[in-house]
C-alpha positions in Angstrom: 93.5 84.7 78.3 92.5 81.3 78.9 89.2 79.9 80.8 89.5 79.2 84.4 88.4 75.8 85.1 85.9 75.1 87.8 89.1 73.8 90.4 90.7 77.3 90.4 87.2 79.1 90.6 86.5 77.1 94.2 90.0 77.9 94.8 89.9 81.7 94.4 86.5 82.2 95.7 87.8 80.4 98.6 90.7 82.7 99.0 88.9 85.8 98.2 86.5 84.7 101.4 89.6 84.7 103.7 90.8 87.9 102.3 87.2 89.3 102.7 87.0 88.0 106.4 90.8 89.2 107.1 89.7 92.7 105.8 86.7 92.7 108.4 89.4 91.8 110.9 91.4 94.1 110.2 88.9 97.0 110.4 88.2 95.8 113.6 91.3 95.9 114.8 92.5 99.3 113.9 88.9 100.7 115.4 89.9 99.3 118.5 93.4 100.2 118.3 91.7 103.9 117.3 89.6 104.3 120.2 92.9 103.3 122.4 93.9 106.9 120.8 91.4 108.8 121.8 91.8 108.0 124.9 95.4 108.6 124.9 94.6 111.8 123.6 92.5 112.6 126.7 95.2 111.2 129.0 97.8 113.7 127.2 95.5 116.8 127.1 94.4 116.5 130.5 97.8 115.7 131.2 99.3 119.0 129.1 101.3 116.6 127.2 102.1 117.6 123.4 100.1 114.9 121.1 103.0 114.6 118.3 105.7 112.3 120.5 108.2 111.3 117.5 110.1 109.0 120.0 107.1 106.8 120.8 106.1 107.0 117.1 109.4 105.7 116.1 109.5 103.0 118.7 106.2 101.7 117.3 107.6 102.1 113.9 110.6 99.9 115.3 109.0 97.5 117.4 106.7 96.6 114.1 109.4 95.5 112.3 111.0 93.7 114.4 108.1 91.7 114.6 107.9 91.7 110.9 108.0 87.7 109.8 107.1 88.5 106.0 106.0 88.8 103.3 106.1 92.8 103.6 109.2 93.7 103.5 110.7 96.2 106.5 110.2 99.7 104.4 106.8 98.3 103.4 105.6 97.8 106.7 107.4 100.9 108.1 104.7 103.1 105.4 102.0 101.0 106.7 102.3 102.1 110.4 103.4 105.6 109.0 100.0 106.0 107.6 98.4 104.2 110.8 100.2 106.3 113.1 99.8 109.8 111.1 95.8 108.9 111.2 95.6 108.2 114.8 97.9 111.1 115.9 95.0 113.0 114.0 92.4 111.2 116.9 94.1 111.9 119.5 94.0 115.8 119.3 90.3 115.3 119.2 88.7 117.1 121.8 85.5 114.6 122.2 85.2 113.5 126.0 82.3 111.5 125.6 83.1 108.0 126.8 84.3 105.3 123.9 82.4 102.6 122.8 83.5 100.7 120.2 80.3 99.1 119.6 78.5 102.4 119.0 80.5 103.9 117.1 83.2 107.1 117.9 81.7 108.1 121.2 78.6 107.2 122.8 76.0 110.0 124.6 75.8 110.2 128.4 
């Protein structure tokens, strides 16, 4: 393989920095969206409602797609939230009622 030149170095280390910041992002983003489940899962235990609700799951599932503008394509994405969806379902049968703070970490003391 051949040299990179000092052009395509800047290049990738500049695209390796938005990848590196997108990645924090996204972290962020799914703890948030992950301490929305746990409270869910409070709502439906105190509620008596089953934590496993394939319609919703599939309605997420559908609704992602539909908002899907590329470059994954649909069955890509659909594995994606699978995995997203069959980690959170595993949140929201927690049983830890201290309150959230994202902040802090999975639950903060009282």
């Amino acid at each position: 393989m051949g040299s990179i030149n000092q052009k395509s170095e800047a290049e990738l280390d500049a695209l390796r920095s938005r990848i590196d910041e997108l990645d924090r992002m996204l972290v962020e983003v799914l703890s948030e969206r992950a301490y929305c489940a746990l409270e869910i899962g409070k709502v439906k235990r105190s509620s008596g409602l089953a934590v496993h609700q394939p319609g919703r799951e599939e309605r997420v599932v559908q609704h992602a797609k539909s908002i899907n503008e590329g470059p994954f394509d649909s069955e890509a994405l659909e594995r994606l939230f699978r995995r997203i969806i069959d980690e959170t379902r595993g949140l929201e049968g927690t049983d830890d009622d201290r309150p959230i703070d994202p902040k802090k970490g999975r639950g903060s003391e009282r």
